[in-house]
C-alpha positions as CSV (number, residue, x, y, z in Angstrom):
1,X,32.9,15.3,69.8
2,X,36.1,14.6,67.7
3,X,36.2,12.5,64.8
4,X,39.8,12.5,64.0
5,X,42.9,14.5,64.1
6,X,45.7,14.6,60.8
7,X,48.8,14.0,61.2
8,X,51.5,15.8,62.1
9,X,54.8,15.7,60.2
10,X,58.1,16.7,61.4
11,X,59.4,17.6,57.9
12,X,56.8,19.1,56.7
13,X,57.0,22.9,55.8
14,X,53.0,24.3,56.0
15,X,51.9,27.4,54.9
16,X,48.7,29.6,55.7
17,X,47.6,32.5,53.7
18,X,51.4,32.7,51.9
19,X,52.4,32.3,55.3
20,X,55.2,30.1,56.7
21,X,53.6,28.0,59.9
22,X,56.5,27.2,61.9
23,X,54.7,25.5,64.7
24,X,52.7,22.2,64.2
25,X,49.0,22.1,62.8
26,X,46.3,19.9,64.3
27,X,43.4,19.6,61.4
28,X,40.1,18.3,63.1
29,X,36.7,17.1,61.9
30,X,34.1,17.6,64.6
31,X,30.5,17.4,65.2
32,X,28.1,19.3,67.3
33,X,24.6,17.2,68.1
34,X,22.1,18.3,70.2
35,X,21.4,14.8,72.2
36,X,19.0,16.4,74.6
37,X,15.7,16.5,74.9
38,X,14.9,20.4,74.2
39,X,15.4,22.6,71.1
40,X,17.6,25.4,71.4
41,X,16.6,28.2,70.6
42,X,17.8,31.7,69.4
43,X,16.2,33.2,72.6
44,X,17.9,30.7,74.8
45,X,21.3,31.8,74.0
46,X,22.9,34.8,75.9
47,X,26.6,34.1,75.0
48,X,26.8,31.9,71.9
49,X,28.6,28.5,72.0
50,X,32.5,28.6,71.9
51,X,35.8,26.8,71.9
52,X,39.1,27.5,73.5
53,X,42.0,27.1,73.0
54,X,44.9,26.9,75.5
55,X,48.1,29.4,75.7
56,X,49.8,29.3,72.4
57,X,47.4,27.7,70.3
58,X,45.5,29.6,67.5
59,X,42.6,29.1,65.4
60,X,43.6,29.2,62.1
61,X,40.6,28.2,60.0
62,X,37.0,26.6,60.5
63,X,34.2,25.5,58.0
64,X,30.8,24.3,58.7
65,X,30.8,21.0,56.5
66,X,26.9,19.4,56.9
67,X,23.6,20.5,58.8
68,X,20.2,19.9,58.5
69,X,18.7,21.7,55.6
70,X,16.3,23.8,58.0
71,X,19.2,24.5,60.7
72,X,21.0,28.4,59.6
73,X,24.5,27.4,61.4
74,X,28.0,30.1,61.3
75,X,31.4,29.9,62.7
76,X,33.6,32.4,63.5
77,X,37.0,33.0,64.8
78,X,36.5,36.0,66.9
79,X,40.5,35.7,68.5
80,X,43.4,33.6,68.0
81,X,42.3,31.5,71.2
82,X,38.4,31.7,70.5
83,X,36.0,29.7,68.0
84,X,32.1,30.9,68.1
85,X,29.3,28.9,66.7
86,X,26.5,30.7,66.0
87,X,22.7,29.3,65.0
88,X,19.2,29.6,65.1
89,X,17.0,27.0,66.2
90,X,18.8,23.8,66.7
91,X,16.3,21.0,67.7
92,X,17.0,17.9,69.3
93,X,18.0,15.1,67.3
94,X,19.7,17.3,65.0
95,X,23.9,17.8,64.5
96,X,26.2,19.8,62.2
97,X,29.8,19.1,61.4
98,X,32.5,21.3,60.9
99,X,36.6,21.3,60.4
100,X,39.0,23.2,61.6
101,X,42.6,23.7,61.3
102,X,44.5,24.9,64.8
103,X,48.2,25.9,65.3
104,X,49.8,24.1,68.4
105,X,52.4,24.3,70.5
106,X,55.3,22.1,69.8
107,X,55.7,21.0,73.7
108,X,52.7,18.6,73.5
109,X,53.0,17.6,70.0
110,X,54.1,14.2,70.9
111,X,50.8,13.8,73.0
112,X,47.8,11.5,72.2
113,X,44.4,12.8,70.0
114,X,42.5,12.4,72.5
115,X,44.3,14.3,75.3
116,X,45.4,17.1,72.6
117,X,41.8,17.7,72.1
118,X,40.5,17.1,76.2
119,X,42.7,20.9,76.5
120,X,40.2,22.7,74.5
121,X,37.8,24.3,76.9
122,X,34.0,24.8,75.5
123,X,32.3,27.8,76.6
124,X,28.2,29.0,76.4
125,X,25.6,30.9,78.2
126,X,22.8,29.2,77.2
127,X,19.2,28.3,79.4
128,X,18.9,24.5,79.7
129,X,22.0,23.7,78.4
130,X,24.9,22.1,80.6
131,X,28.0,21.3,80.2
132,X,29.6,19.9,76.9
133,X,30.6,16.7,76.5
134,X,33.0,15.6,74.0
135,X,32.9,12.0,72.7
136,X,35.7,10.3,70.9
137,X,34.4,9.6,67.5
138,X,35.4,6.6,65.7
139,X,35.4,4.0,69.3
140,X,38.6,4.3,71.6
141,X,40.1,1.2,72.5
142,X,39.0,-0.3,75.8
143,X,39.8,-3.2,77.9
144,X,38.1,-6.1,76.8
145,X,38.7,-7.6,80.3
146,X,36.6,-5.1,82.2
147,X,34.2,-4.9,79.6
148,X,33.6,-9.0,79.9
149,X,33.7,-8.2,83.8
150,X,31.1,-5.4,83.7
151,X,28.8,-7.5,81.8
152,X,29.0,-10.7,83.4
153,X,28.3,-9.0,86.5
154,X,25.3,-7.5,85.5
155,X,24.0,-10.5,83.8
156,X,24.9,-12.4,86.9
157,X,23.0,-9.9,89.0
158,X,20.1,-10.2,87.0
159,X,19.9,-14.5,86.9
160,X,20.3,-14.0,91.1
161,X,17.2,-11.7,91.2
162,X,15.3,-14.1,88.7
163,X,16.0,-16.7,91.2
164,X,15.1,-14.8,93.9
165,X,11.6,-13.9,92.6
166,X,10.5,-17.8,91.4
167,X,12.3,-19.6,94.4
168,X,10.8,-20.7,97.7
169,X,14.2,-19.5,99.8
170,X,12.1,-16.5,101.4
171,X,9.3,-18.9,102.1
172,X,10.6,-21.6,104.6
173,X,7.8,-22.0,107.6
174,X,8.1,-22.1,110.7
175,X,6.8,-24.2,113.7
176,X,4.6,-22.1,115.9
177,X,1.9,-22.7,118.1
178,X,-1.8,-23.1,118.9
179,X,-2.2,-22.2,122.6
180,X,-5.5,-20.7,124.4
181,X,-5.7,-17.3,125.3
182,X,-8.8,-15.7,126.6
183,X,-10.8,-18.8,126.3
184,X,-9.7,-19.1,122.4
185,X,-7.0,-20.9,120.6
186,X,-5.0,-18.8,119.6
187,X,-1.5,-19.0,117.0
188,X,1.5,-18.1,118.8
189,X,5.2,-18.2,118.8
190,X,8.1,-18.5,121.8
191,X,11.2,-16.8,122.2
192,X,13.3,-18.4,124.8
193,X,15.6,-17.1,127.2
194,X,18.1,-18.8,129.3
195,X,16.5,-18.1,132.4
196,X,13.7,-21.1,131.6
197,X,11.1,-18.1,130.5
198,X,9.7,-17.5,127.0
199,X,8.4,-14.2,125.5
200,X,4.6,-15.8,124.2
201,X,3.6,-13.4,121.3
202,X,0.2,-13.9,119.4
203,X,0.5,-13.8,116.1
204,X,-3.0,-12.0,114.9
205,X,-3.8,-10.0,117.5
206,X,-2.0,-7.6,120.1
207,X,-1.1,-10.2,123.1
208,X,2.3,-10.9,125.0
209,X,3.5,-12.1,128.0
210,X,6.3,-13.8,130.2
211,X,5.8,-17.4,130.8
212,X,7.9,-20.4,132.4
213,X,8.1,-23.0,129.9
214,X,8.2,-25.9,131.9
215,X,5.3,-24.8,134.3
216,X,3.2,-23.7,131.0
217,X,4.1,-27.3,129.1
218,X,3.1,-29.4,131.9
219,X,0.0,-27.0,132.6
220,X,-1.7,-26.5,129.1
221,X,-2.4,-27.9,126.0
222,X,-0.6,-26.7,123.1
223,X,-0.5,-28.0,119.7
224,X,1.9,-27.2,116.6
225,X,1.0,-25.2,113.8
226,X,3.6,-25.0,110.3
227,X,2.9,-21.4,109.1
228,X,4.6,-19.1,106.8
229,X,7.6,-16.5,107.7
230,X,6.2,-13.3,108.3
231,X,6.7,-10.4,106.0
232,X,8.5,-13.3,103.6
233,X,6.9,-11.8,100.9
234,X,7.7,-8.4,101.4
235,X,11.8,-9.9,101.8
236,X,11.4,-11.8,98.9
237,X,10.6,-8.7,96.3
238,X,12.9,-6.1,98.4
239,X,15.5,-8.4,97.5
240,X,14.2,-9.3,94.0
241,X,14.3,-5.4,93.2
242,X,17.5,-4.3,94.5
243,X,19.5,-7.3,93.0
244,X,17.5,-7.2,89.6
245,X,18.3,-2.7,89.5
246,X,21.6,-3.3,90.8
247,X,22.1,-5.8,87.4
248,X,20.6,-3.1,85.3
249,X,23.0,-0.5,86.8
250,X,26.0,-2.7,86.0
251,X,25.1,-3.1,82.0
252,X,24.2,0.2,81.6
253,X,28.3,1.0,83.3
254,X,29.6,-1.3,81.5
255,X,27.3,-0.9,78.3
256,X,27.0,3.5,78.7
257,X,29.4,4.2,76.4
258,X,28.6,2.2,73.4
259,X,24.9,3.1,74.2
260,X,26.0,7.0,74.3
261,X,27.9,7.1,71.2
262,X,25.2,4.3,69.1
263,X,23.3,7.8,69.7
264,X,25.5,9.9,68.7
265,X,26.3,8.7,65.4
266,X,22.2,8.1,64.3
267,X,22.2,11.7,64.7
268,X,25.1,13.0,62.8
269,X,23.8,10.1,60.0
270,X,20.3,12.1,60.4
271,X,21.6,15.3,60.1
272,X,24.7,14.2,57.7
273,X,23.5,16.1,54.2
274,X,25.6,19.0,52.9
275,X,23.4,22.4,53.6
276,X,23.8,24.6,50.3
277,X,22.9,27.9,52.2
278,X,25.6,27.4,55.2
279,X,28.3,30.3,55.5
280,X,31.3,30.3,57.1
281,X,33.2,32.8,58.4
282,X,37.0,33.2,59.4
């Protein structure tokens, strides 16, 4: 991650080393934080971690600046296009900071921070350890309307599935049925058809069968029974789960970033002190 970039000055003559530097020079603070939730160590690393740089940029200079007193940190610029970082064992929850000056092109000089730093390519072979992601350090701008929207949904979501859970929506009755069967009375329920015959299922035990509704009527005594939907319950938290998670899901989208870089920054403030045996190579 990329805390900020200088600025770049058209009329500005630069030199390096007694050196006139007639392209532009990009002069960046960074950090490096382990956010995982492993230590990295020494024997984890095949191919130490690197950053580069994209045809006609050069590394020009690099210092670590802060790391945790315990944490043995280097840099190196092994190639005009290639920046290693080299340490021992780097625990999680711990960062180091560093600055470096790079020579750019003057094609893209006109291009945002952000995308002038998205073309330097990071690089490792190291067990556990996935891709690097950089984070814009301080907050980008974003768009306070999809931010309200992201939130407001999820909050929404999450009132719905509260109603969901304490409401009696999934617990209507029904009407169904006393009727005898086998001598017993029974609870059952009818599905008609249009043909004048009903499907007569028993509720609590394995019976069905085809009657005609008028002949059974006028033939048998029946008598109503107000009884609960079946497998409400089961509806009622199915629904209550997937709306309350799906509520969850939209904060944490519209919330991840903020959430991700609150992180960040406790752990460069935890690992923020100047290390007095840190050496830095060019």
């Amino acid at each position: 991650m990329f805390d900020d970039v200088a600025s770049k000055l058209p009329n500005l003559s630069i030199t390096y080393k007694d050196r006139q530097i007639d392209s532009k020079v990009l002069l960046i603070n960074g950090y490096i934080a382990n956010d995982g939730g492993k230590d990295i160590s020494r024997a984890m690393v095949e191919r130490t971690l690197s950053a580069l740089l994209p045809e006609k940029w050069k590394w020009l200079e690099c210092k670590i600046l802060s790391a945790p007193e315990d944490l043995n940190v280097t840099s190196e610029i092994t190639s005009e296009k290639e920046l290693c970082f080299d340490f021992g064992l780097f625990r999680k929850g711990e960062s180091f900071s560093f600055q470096a000056l790079i020579s750019i092109d003057d094609e893209i000089n006109d291009k945002k921070t952000k995308a002038l730093v998205d073309k330097i390519e990071w690089s490792h072979r190291i067990s556990d350890l996935g891709k690097i992601a950089p984070i814009d350090l301080p907050y980008e701008k974003r768009s306070l309307f999809r931010y309200i929207i992201s939130i407001t949904a999820g909050l929404t979501y999450l009132v719905m599935s509260l109603f969901m859970l304490f409401s009696n929506s999934f617990e209507r009755p029904v009407i169904n049925y006393m009727a005898p069967i086998n001598g017993e009375y029974i609870e059952v329920k009818f599905t008609p058809s249009l043909d004048g015959t009903a499907k007569l299922e028993a509720i609590e035990i394995d019976h069905e069968e085809t009657v005609d509704l008028q002949s059974y009527f006028s033939t048998t005594r029946i008598s109503p029974k107000i009884s609960p939907q079946k497998n409400s319950q089961t509806y009622k938290i199915i629904m209550f789960a997937v709306t309350f998670f799906g509520g969850i899901l939209m904060l944490y989208m519209g919330l991840e970033k903020d959430i991700k870089r609150l992180k960040v920054r406790k752990l460069i403030a935890a690992s923020s002190k100047p290390n007095k045996a840190l050496k830095s190579d060019s």
